[in-house]
Residue frames as qw, qx, qy, qz and C-alpha x, y, z in Angstrom:
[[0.000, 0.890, 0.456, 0.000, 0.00, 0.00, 0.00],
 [0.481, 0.195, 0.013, 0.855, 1.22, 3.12, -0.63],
 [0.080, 0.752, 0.335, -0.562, -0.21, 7.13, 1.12],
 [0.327, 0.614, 0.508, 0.508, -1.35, 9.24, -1.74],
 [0.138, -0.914, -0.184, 0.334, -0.73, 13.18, -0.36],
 [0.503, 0.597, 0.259, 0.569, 0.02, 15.62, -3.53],
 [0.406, -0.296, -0.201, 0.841, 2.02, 18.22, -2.56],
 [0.129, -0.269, -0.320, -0.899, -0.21, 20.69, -4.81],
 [0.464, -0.653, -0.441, -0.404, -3.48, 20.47, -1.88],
 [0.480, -0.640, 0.343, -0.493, -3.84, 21.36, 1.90],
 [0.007, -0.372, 0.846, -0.382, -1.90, 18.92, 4.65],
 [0.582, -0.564, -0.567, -0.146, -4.98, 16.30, 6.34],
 [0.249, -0.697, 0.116, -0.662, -5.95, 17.89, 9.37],
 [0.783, -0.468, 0.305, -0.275, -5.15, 14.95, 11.46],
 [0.171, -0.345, 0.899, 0.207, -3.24, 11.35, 11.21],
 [0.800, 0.397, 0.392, -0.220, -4.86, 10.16, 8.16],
 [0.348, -0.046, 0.653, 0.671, -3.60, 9.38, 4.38],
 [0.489, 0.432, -0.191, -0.733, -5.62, 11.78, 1.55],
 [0.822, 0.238, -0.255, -0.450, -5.55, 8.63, -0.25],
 [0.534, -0.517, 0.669, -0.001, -4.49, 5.14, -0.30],
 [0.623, 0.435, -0.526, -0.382, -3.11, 2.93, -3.25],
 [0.832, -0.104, 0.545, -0.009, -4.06, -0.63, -3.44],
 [0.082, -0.338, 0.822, 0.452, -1.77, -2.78, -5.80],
 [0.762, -0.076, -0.168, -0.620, -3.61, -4.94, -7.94],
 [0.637, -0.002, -0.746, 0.191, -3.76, -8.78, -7.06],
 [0.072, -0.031, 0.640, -0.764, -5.63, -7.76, -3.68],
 [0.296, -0.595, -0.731, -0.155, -8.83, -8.93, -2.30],
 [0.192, -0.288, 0.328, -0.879, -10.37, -6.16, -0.26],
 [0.273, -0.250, -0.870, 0.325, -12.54, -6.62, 2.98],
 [0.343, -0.510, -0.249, -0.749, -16.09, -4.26, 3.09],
 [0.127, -0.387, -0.825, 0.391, -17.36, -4.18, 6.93],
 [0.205, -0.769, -0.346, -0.497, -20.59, -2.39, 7.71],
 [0.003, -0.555, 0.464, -0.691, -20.11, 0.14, 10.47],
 [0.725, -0.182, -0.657, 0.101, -19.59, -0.97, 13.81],
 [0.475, -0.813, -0.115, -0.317, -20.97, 0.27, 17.11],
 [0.013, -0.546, 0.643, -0.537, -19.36, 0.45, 20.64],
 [0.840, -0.235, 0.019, -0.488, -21.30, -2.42, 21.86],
 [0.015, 0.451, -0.892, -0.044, -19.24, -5.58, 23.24],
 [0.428, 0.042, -0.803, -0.413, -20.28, -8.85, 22.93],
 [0.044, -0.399, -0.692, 0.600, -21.89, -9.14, 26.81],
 [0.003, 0.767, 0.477, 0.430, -24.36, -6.11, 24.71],
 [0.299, -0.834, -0.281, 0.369, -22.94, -3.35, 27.03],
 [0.547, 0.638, 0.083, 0.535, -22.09, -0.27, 25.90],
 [0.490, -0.484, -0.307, 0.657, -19.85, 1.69, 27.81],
 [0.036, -0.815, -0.510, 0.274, -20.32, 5.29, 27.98],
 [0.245, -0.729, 0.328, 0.549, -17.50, 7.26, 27.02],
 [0.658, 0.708, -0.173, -0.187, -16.62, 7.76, 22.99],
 [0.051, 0.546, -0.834, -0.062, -12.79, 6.65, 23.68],
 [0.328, -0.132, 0.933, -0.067, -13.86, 3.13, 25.02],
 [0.721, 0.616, 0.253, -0.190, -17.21, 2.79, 22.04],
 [0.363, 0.750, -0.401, -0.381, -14.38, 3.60, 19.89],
 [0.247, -0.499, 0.829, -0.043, -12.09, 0.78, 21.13],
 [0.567, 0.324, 0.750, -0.105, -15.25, -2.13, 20.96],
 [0.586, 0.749, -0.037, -0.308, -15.80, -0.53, 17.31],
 [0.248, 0.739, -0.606, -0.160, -12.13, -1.43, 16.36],
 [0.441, -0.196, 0.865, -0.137, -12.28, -4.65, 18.20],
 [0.788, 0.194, 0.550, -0.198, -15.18, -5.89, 16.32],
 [0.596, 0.773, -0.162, -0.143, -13.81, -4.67, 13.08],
 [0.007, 0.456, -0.889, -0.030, -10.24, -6.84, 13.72],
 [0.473, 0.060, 0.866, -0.147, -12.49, -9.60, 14.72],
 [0.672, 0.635, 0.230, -0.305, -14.01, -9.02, 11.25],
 [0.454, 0.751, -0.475, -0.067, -10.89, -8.97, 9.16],
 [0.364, -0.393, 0.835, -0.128, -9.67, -11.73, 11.06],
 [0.774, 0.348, 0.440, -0.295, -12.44, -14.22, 9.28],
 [0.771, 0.626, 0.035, 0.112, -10.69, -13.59, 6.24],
 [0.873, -0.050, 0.014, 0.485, -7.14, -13.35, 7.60],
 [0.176, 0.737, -0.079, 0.648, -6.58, -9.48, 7.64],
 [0.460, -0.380, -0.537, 0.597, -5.66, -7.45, 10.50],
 [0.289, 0.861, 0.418, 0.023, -5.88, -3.84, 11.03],
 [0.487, -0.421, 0.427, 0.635, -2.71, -3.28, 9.32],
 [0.339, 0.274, 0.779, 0.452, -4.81, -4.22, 6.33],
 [0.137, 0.792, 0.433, -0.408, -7.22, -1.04, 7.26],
 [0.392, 0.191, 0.328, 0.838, -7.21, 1.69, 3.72],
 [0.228, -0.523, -0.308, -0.761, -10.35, 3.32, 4.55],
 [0.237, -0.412, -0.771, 0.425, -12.37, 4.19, 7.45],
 [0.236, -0.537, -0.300, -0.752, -15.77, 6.14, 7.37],
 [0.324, -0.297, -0.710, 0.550, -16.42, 7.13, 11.31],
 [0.388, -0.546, -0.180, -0.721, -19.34, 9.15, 12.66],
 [0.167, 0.068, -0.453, 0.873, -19.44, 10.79, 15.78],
 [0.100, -0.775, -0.622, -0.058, -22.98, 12.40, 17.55],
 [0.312, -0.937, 0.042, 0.152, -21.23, 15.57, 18.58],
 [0.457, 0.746, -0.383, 0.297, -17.53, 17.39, 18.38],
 [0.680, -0.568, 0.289, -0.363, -17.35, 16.40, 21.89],
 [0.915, -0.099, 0.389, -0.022, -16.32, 12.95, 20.59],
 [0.649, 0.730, -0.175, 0.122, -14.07, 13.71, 17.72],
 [0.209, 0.662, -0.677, 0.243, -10.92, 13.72, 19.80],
 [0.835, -0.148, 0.455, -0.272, -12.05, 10.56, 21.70],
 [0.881, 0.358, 0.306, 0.049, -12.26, 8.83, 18.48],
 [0.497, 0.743, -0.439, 0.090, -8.97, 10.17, 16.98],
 [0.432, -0.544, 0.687, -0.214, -7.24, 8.63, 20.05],
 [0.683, -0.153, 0.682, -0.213, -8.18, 5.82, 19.80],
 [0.732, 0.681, 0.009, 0.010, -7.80, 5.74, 15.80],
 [0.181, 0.776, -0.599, 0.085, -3.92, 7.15, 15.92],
 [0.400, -0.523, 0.739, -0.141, -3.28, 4.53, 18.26],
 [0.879, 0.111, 0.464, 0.020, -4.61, 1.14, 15.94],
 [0.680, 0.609, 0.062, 0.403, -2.52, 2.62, 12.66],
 [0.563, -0.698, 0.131, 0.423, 1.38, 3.45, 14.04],
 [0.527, 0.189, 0.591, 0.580, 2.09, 2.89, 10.48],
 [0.161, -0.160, -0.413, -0.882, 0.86, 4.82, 7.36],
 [0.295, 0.360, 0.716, -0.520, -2.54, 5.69, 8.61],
 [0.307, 0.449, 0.756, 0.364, -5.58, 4.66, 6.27],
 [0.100, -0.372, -0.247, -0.889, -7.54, 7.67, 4.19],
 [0.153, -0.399, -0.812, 0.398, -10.46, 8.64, 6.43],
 [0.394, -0.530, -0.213, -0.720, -13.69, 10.82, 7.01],
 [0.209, -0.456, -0.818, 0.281, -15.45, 11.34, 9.93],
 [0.176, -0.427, -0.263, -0.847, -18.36, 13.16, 9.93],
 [0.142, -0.041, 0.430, -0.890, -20.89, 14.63, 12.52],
 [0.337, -0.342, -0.793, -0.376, -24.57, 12.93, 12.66],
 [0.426, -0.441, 0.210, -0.762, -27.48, 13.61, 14.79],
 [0.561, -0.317, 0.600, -0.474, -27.53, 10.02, 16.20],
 [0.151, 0.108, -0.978, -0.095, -27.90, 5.92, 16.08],
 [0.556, -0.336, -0.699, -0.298, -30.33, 3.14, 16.59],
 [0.636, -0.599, -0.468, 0.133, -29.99, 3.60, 19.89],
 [0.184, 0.869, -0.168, 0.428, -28.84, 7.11, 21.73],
 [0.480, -0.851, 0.204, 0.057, -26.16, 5.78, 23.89],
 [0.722, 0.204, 0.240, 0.616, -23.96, 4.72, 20.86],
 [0.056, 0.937, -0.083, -0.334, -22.23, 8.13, 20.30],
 [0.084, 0.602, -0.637, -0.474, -19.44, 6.58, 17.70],
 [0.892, 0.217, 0.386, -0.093, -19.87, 4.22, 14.42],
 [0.199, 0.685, -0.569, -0.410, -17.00, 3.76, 12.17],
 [0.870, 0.399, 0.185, -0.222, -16.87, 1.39, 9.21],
 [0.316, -0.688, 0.595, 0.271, -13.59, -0.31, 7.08],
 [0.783, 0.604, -0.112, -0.093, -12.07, -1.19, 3.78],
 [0.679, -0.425, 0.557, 0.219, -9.48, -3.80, 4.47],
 [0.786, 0.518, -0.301, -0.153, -7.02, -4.93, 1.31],
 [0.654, -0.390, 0.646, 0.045, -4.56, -7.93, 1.54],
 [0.107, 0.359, -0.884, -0.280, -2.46, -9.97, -1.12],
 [0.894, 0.106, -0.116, -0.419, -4.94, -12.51, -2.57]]
């Protein structure tokens, strides 16, 4: 994988990659976004630790098909509030030490259920 950041636009405003080049001869991994909920069904309260059970289940998704989240190129994350944006970067910087995958995260008025305050989603690629 290679980062994609053209010296001819604006810096990302955080630790992310403007873009991210998959080779070809990769399979890629689609998850649907994933909540802060662990598998007991509790959701703890705080955005940092929803963030954490979000990343967990998404390894334990890429794991099924032999990725990790090394393998992460994308990640679409939504927040309820700005409140939670630096929660959820924490705990983002810290799963990609490496080149860190392209990203969005965007601001939403809320989930299925209103004590999920973070959902973030992931586009895994790996060597077929």
């Amino acid at each position: 994988m290679r980062a994609l950041s053209p010296s001819s636009i604006s810096r990302p405003f955080a630790r992310y990659s403007h873009g991210i080049a998959v080779p070809a001869g990769h399979r890629l991994v689609v998850t649907s976004g994933q909540l802060g909920i662990g598998a007991d069904a509790q959701v703890p309260a705080d955005c940092e630790a929803q963030a954490e059970l979000c990343f967990t289940n998404i390894a334990a998704i890429l794991a099924e098909d032999g990725m990790t989240l090394a393998d992460v190129v994308r990640l679409n994350a939504y927040v309820t509030g700005r409140e939670h944006m630096a929660g959820y970067m924490r705990v983002r910087d810290r799963q990609f030490p490496g080149t860190p995958p392209a990203s969005t995260l965007m601001i939403v008025t809320g989930f299925t259920r209103p004590e999920f305050v973070v959902e973030i989603e992931a586009i895994a690629a790996a060597p077929s």
